[in-house]
BANU-42626 format. One record per residue (C-alpha): residue number from 1; residue in three letters; x, y, z. Coordinates in Angstrom, 1 decimal. Each point is the difference from the previous one (the first is absolute). Layout:
BEGIN
    i   aa       u       v       w
  NUM  ALA       X       Y       Z
...
This chain:
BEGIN
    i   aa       u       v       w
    1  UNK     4.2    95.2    18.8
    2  UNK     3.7     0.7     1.3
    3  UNK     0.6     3.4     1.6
    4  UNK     2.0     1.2    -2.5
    5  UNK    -3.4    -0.4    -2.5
    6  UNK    -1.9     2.0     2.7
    7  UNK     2.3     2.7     0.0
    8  UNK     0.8     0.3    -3.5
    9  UNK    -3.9     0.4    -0.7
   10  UNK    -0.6     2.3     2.8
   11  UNK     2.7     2.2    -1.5
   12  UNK    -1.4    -0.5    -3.4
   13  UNK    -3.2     1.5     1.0
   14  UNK     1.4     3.1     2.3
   15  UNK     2.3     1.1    -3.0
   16  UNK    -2.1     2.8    -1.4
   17  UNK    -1.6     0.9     3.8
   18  UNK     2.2     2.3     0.5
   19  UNK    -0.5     2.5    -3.5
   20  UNK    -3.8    -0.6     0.8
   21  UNK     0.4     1.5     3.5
   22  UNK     2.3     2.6    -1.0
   23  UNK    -2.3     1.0    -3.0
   24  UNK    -3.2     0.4     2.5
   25  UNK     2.0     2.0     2.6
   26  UNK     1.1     2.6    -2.9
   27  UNK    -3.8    -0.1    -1.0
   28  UNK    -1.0     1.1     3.9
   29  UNK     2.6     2.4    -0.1
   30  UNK    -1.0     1.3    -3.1
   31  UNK    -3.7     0.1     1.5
   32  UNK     1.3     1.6     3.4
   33  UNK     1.4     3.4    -2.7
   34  UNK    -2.8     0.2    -1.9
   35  UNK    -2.0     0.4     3.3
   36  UNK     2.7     2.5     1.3
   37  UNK    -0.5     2.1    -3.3
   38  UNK    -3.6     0.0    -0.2
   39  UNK    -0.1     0.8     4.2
   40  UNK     1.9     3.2    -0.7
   41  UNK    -2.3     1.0    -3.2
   42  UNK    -2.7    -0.4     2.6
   43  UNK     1.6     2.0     2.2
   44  UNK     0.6     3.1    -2.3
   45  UNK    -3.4    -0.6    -1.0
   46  UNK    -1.3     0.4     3.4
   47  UNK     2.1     2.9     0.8
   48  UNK    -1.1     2.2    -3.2
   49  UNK    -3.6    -1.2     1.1
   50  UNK     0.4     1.5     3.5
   51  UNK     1.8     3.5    -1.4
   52  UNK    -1.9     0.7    -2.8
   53  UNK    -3.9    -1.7     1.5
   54  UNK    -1.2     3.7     0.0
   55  UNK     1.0     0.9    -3.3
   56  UNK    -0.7    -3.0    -1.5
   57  UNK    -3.2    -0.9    -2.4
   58  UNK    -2.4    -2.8     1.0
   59  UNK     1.3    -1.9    -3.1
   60  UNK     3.4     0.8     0.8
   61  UNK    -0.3    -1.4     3.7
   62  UNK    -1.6    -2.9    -1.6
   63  UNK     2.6    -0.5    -2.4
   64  UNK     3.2    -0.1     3.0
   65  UNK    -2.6    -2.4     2.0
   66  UNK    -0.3    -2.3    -2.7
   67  UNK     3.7     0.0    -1.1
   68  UNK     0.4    -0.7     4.2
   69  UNK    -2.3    -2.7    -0.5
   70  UNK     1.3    -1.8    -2.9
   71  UNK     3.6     0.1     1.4
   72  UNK    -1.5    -1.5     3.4
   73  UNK    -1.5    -2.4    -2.4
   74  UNK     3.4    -1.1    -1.3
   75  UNK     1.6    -0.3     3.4
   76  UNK    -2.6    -2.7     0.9
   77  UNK     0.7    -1.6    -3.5
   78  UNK     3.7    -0.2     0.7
   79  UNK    -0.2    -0.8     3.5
   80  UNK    -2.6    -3.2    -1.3
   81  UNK     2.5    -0.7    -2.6
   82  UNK     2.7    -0.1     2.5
   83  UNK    -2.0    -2.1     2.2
   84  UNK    -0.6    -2.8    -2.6
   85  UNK     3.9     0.3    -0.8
   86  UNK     0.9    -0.5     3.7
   87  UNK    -2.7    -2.9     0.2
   88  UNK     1.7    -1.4    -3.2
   89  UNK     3.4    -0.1     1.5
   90  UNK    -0.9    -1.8     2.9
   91  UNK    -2.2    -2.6    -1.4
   92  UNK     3.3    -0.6    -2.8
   93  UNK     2.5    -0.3     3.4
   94  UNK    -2.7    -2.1     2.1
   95  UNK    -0.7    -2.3    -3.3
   96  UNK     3.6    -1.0    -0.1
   97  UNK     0.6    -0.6     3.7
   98  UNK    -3.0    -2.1     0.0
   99  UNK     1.8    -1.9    -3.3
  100  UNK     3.2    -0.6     3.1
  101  UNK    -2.4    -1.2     2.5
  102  UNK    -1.5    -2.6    -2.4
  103  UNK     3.6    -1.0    -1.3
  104  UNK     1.3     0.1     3.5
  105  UNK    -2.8    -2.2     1.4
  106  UNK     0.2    -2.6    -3.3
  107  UNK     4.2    -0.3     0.7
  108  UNK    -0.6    -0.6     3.4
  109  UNK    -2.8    -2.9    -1.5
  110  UNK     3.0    -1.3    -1.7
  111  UNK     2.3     0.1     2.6
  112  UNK    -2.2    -2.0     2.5
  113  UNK    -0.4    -2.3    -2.7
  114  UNK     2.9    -0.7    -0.8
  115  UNK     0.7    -0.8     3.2
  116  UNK    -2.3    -2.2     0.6
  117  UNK     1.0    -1.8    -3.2
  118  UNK     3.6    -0.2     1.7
  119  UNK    -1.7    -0.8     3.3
  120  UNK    -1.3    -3.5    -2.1
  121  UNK     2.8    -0.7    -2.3
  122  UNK     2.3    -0.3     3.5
  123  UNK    -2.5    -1.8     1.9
  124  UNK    -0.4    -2.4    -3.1
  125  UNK     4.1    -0.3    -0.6
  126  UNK    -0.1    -0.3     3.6
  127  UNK    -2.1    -3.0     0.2
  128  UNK     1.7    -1.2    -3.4
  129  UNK     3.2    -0.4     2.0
  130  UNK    -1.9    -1.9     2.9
  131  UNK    -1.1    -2.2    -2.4
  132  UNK     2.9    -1.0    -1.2
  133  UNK     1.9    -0.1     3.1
  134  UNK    -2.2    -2.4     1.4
  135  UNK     0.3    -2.0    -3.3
  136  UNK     3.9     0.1     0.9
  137  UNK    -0.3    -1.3     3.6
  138  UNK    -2.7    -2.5    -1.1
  139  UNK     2.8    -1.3    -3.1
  140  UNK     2.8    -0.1     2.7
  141  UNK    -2.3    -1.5     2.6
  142  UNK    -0.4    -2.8    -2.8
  143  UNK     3.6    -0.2    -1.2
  144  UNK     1.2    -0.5     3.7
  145  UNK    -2.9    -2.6     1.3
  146  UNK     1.1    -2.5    -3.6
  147  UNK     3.9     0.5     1.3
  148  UNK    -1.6    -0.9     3.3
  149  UNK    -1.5    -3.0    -1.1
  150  UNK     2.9    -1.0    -2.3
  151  UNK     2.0     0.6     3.4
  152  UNK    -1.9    -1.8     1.9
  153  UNK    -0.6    -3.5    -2.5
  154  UNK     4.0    -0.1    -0.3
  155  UNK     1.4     0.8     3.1
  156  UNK     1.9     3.4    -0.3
  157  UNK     2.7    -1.4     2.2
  158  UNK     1.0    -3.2    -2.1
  159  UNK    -0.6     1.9    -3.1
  160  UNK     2.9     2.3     1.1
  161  UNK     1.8    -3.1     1.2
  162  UNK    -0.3    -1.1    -3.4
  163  UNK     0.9     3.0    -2.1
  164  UNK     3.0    -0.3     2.7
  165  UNK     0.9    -3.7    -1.0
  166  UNK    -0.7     0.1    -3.9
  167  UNK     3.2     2.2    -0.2
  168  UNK     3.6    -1.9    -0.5
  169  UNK     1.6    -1.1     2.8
  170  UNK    -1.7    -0.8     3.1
  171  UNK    -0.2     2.8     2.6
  172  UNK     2.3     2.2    -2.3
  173  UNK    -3.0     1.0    -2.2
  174  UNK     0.3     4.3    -1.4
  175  UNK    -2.2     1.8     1.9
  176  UNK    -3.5     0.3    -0.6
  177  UNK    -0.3     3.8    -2.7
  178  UNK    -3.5     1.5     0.7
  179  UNK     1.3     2.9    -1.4
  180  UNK     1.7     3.2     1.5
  181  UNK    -2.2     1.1     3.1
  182  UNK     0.3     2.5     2.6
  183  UNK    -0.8    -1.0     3.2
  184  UNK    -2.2     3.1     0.7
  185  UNK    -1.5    -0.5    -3.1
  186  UNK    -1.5    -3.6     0.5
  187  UNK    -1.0     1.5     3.6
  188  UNK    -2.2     3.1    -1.4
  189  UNK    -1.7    -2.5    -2.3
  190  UNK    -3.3    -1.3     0.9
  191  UNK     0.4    -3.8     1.6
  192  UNK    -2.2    -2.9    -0.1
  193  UNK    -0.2    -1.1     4.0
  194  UNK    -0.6    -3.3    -1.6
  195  UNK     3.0     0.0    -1.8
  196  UNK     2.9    -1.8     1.2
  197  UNK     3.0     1.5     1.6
  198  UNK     4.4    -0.6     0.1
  199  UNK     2.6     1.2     1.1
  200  UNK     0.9     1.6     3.7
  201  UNK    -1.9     2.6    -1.2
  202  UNK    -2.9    -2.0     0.0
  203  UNK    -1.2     1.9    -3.3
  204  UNK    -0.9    -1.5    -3.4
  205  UNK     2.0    -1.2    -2.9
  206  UNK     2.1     2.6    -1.7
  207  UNK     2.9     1.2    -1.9
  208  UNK     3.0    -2.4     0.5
  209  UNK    -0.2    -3.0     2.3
  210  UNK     2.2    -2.6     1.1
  211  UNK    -0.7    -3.5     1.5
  212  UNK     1.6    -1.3     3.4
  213  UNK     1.6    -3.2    -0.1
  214  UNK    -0.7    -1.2     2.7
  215  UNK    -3.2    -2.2    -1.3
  216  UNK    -1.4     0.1     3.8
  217  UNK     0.2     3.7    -0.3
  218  UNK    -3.8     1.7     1.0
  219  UNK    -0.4     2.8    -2.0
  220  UNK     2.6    -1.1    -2.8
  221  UNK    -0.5     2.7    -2.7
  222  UNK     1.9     3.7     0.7
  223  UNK     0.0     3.1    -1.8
  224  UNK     3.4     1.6    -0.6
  225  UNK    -0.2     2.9     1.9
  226  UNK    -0.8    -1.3     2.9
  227  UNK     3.2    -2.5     0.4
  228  UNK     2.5     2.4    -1.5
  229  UNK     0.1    -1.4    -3.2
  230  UNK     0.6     1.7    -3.0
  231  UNK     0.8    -3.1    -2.6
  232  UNK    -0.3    -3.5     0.5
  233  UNK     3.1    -1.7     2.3
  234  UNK     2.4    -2.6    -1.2
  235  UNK    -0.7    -4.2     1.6
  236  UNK    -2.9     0.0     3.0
  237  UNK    -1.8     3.0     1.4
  238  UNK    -2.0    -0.4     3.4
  239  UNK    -2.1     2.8     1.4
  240  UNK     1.1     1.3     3.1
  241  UNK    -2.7    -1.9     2.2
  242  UNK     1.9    -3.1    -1.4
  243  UNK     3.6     1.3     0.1
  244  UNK    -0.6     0.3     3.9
  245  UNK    -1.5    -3.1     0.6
  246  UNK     3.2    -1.6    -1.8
  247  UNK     2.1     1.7     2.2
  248  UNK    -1.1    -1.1     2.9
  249  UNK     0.0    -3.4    -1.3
């Protein structure tokens, strides 16, 4: 049950507490002057007992005792009903604080269930997503050992030699496009030590790559970036390992 429930409830059932309690406190205050009168009739009555005792008759002396009597009887009648009023009152206020304990102690139930209930939903979401992380790395572990094994069955060097020679015009083939990379990209992402590696950079393919043309040329494949190129050169293009080498030729 939300806290709201709880309160509304609690309220519901405290609504008239207050006329009840307000009702039994004008009844003991009504009590308390009916004792006060019936005190000062005994009073007079024992005062015109003590002047008058030697004038007085037996049956009149009897008469003021039993009037004495009967009002004493009252008093205790009052005082008794007072009593139960006051006993009445307290049991109505304990009744409903013991009502707020009860409701206090089933919320808090609630609470710590609902916790717990949190407590397991996150642990099982939380193992959920483990799950299928590991499903992830497992399908990429896959994905990169068949491009390993398609690598390694056709040579990843001639087959870039040969995307390189298919184009028109020998050694004056476009640039290779693997699409518009950022260097710091492709070195954030997660690489296959297996995989092989061009450029001076040493890194995988990526992006835009151009072929040397010098056909001795060891690493033969560059990315853009790292030869200061930003589209594909007119006639030959040598890396600059090669362009050296020429020169001192």
């Amino acid at each position: 049950m939300a806290a709201g429930m709880y309160l509304e409830h609690y309220l519901d059932s405290i609504e008239n507490l207050p006329f009840e309690l307000q009702r039994n406190f004008n009844l003991m205050r009504d009590l308390d002057q009916r004792t006060e009168d019936l005190k000062g009739q005994i009073d007079s009555l024992a005062k015109e007992y003590t002047a008058n005792a030697r004038t007085l008759s037996s049956e009149q002396k009897l008469s003021i005792l039993r009037q004495i009597q009967q009002s004493y009887s009252k008093c205790k009648e009052f005082g008794d009903d007072k009593v139960q009023l006051a006993m009445q009152t307290y049991e109505m206020v304990d009744k409903h604080i013991r009502r707020l304990d009860t409701d206090l102690a089933r919320f808090e139930a609630d609470l710590k269930e609902k916790q717990i209930e949190s407590t397991d939903y996150d642990s099982t979401s939380s193992k959920g997503k483990k799950i299928e992380t590991r499903l992830k790395e497992k399908k990429t572990a896959k994905t990169r050992s068949k491009v390993k094994s398609s690598d390694e069955d056709g040579s990843p060097k001639s087959a870039q030699k040969k995307v390189k020679l298919l184009q028109p015009g020998e050694f004056n083939s476009p640039a290779t496009n693997f699409g518009n990379v950022h260097p710091s990209d492709v070195l954030d992402m997660p690489v296959d030590p297996n995989e092989p590696t061009y450029c001076l950079c040493h890194q995988v393919s990526y992006g835009e790559m151009i072929g040397c043309d010098n056909t001795d040329c060891s690493i033969e494949w560059f990315h853009f970036a790292c030869v200061g190129l930003t589209t594909k050169p007119r006639g030959k293009w040598y890396c600059p390992r090669c362009s050296q080498d020429r020169k001192r030729k």
